[in-house]
VEXLO-253920 format. One line per field, with one value per residue (C-alpha): residue number from 1; residue in three letters; y, x, z. Coordinates in nm, 3 decimals, always signed. Layout:
num = NUM_...;
residuo = ALA_...;
c2 = Y_...;
c1 = X_...;
c3 = Z_...;
END
This chain:
num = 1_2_3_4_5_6_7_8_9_10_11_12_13_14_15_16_17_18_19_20_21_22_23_24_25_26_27_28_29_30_31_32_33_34_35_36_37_38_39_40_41_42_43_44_45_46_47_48_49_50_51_52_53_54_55_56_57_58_59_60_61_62_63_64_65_66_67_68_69_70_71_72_73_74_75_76_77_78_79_80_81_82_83_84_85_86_87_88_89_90_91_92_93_94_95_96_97_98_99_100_101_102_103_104_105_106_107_108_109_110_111_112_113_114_115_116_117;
residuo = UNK_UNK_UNK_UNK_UNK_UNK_UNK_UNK_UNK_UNK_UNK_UNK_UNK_UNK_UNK_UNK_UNK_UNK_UNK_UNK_UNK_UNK_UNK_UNK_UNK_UNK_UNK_UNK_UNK_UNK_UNK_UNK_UNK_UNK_UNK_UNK_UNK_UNK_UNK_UNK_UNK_UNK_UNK_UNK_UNK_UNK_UNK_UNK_UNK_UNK_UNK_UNK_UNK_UNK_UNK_UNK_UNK_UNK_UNK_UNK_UNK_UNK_UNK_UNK_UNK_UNK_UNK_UNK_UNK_UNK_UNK_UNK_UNK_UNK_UNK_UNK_UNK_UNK_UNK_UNK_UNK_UNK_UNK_UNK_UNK_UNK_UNK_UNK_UNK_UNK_UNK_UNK_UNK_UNK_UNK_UNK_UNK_UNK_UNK_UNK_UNK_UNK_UNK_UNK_UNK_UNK_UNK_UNK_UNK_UNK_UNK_UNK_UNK_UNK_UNK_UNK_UNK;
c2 = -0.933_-0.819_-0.682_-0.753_-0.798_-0.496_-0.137_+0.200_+0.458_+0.790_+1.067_+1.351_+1.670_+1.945_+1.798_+1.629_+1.244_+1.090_+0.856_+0.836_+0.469_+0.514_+0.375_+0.056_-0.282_-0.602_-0.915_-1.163_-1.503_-1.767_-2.082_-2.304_-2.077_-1.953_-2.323_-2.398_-2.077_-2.206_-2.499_-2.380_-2.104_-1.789_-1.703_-1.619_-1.447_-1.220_-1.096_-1.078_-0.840_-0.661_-0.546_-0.432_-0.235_+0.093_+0.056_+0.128_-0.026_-0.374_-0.608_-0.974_-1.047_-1.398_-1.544_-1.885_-2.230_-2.327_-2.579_-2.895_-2.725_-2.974_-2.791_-2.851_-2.784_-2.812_-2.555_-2.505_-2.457_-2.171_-2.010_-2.040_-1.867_-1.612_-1.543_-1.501_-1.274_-1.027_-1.043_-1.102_-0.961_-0.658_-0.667_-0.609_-0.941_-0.925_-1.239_-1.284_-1.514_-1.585_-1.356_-1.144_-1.020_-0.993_-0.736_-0.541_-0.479_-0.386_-0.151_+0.051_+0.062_+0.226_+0.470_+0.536_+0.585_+0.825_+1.038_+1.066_+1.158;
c1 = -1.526_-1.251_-1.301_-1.019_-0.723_-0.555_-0.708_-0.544_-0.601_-0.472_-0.454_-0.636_-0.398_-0.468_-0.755_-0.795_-0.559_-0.809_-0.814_-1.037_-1.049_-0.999_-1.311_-1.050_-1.017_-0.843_-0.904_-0.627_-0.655_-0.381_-0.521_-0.554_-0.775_-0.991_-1.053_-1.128_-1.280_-1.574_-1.601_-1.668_-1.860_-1.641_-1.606_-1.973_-1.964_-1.690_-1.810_-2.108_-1.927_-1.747_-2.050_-2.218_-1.879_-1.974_-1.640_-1.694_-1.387_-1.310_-1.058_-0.991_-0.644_-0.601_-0.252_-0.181_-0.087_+0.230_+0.346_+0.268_+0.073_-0.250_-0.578_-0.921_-1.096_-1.014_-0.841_-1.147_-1.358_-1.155_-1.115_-1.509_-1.565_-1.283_-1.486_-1.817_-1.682_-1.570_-1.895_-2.162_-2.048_-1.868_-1.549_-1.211_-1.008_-0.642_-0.465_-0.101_+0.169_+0.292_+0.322_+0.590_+0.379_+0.091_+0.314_+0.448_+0.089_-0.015_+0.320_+0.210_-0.193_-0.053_+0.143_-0.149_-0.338_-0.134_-0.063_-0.465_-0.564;
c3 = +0.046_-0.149_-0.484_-0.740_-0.722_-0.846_-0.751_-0.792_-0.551_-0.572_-0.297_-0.319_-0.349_-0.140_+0.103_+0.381_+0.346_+0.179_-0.101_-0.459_-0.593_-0.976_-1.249_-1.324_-1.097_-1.275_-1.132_-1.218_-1.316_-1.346_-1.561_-1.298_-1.098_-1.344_-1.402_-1.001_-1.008_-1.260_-1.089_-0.719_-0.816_-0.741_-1.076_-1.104_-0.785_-0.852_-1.183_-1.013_-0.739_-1.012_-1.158_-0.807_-0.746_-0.975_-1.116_-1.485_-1.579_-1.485_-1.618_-1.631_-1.657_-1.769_-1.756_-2.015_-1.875_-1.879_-2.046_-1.932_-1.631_-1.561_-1.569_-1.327_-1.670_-2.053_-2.262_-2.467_-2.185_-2.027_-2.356_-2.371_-2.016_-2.120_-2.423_-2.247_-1.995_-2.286_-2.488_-2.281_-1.934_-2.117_-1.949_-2.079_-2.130_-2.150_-2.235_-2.053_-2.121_-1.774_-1.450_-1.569_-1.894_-1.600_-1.425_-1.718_-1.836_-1.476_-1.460_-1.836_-1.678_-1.367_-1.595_-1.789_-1.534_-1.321_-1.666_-1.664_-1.335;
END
């Protein structure tokens, strides 16, 4: 099963082509399927796979409704489960307006990330 849906791999200079996966994964939600996710059940399992993965640093990226878009589940309650995620499951929450703020935050945690390592 697929863990994620954003992981950066970098190649490791000098060796043999293979491949480190870095400590960060993001797993991004739109609100319509964070809201089916809570209701089937994959929500649960992917944190739950998240957490198995030894990744020390994953990240829910959670992009806002639009307007007008209809929801499997109320605001509140995806706000709630956004919440929870954060402070009891200890992963890093970042709140996006739309898919185009998704992508410029995944573009600057790339950069980041390739300055680092």
């Amino acid at each position: 099963l697929w863990v994620g849906s954003v992981v950066w791999v970098w190649p490791r200079p000098g060796h043999a082509p293979r491949e480190l996966v870095l400590d960060v994964v993001v797993e991004r939600k739109s609100a319509a399927d964070l809201g089916h996710s809570i209701r089937d059940g994959r929500y649960r399992e992917q944190k739950f796979r998240l957490h198995r993965s030894g990744l020390r640093y994953p990240v829910y990226l959670l992009e806002a409704p639009g307007e007008g878009e209809p929801l499997p589940l109320p605001l509140p309650t995806l706000r709630q489960a956004a919440t929870n995620t954060q402070v009891v499951d200890s992963f890093f929450v970042k709140h996006t307006r739309d898919p185009q703020e998704s992508a410029t935050y995944l573009g600057i945690l790339g950069r980041h990330l390739k300055r680092r390592f």
